[in-house]
VOGU-3710 file (C-alpha; in Angstrom, 3 decimals, decimal comma):
1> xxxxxxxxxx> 102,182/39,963/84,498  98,571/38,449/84,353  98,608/35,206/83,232  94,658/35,549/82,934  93,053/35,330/79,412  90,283/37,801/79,035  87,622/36,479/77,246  87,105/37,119/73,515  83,488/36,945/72,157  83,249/34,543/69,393
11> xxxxxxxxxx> 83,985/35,474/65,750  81,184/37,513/63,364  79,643/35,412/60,828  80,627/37,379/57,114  80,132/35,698/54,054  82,661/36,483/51,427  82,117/39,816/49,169  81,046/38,297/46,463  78,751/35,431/48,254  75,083/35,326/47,958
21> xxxxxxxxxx> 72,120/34,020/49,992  69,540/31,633/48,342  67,347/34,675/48,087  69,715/36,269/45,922  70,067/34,102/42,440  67,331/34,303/40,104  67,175/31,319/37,679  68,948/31,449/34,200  71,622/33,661/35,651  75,271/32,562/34,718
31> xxxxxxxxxx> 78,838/32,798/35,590  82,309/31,801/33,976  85,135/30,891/36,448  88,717/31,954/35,610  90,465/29,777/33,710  93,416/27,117/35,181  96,066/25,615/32,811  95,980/21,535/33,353  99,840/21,020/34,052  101,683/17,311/34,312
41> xxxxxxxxxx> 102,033/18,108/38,179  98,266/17,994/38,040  98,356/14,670/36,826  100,902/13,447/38,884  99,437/14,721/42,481  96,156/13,067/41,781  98,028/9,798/40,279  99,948/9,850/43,646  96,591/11,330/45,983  93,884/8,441/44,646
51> xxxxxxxxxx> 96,798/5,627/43,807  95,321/5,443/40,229  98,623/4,872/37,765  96,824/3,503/34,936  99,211/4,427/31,824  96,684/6,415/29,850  97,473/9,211/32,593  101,142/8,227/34,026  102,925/6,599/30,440  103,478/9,113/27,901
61> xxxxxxxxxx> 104,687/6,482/25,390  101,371/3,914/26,180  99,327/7,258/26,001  100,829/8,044/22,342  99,171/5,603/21,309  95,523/5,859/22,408  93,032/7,778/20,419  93,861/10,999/22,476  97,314/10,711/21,202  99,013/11,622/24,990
71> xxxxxxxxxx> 98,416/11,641/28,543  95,484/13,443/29,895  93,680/14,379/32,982  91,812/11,567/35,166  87,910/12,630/34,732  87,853/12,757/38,822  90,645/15,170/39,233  88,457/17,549/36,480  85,784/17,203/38,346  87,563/18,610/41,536
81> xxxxxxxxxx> 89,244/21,186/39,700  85,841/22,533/38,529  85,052/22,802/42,520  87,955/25,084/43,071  87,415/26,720/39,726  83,872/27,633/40,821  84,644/28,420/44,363  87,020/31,303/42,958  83,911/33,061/41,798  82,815/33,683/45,621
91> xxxxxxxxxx> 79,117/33,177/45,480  78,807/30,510/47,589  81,636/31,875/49,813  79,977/31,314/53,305  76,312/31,114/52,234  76,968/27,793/51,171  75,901/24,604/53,619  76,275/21,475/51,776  76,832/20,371/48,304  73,811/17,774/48,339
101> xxxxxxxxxx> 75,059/15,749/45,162  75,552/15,875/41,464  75,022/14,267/38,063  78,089/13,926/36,098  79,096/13,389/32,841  82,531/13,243/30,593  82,224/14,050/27,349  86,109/14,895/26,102  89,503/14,717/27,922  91,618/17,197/29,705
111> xxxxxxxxxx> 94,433/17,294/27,920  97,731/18,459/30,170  98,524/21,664/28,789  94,480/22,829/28,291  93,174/25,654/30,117  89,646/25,178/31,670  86,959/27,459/32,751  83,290/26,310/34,552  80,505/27,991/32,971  77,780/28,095/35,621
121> xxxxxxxxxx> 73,639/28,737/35,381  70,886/28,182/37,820  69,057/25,889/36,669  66,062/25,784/39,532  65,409/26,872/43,019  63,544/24,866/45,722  62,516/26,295/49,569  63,296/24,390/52,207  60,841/23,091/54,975  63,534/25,291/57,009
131> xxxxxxxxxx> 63,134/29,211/56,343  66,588/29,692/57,250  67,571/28,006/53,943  66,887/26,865/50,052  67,903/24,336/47,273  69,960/25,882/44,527  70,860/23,622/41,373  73,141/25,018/38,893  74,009/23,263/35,612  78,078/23,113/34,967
141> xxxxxxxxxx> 80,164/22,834/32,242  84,342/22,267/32,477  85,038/24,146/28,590  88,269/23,932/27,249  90,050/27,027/25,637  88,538/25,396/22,187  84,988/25,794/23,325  84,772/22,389/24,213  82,623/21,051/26,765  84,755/18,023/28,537
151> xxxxxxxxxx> 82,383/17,374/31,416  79,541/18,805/32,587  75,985/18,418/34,930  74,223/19,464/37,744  75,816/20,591/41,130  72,716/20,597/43,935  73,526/23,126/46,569  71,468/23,850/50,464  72,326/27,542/50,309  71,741/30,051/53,347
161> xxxx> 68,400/32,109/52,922  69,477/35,736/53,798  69,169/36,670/57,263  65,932/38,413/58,233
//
């Protein structure tokens, strides 16, 4: 038995099926994510992952008596759930090169038991002094399963321009 390797040429690039290239969004289009049900183990991995315990997300009876009535989400943790929210859409899916930054507001709580969705739209396009790529900002909204917007802004994306 040969215990030479034979040499393998290096992966393909293939963006996902539903990616697209800079070239491809047009601005005012829009997407809505699926939607993810906030659960307590939500809470409690990002209490545990960021070392934040402050009672109005880890003490059920302290949080009865705040002005949300209960525990809710920290505003980080629905910020990163919007990220994997969105990413589930696939548009980005290997076109994407760098999330560049973000404006950010809250505007509601997460409330454990709420199911979120991110409600995407291009907002503006920018070409890069590279031709191999583009800016892409997209406003974002978390919205509850009332219609309420709970955070929202701009995500600023360096997107792949489509190969010539």
């Amino acid at each position: 038995m040969s215990t030479e390797v034979a040499e393998q040429a290096p992966p393909v690039f293939k963006p996902g099926p539903s990616a697209r290239y800079y070239d491809d969004f047009t601005i005012g289009e829009s997407w809505i994510s699926p939607g993810r049900t906030i659960t307590e183990a939500d809470v409690v991995a990002f209490a545990g992952l960021t070392g934040d315990y402050n009672p109005i997300h880890t003490d059920e009876e302290f949080a009865k008596t705040t002005v949300f009535g209960g525990r809710i989400l920290h505003g980080p943790a629905g910020f990163a759930i919007a990220t994997g929210l969105e990413s589930r859409l696939g548009i980005k899916d290997g076109t994407a090169i760098a999330f560049l930054g973000m404006t950010w507001d809250l505007r509601g709580p997460i409330l454990i038991g709420d199911t979120i969705r991110v409600h995407e739209k291009v907002a503006a396009m920018r070409e890069s002094k590279k031709p191999t790529q583009g800016l892409v900002t997209f406003d974002v909204s978390v919205v509850n399963q009332r219609g309420e917007v709970t955070q929202e802004g701009q995500w600023k994306v360096l997107m792949m321009r489509r190969p010539k």
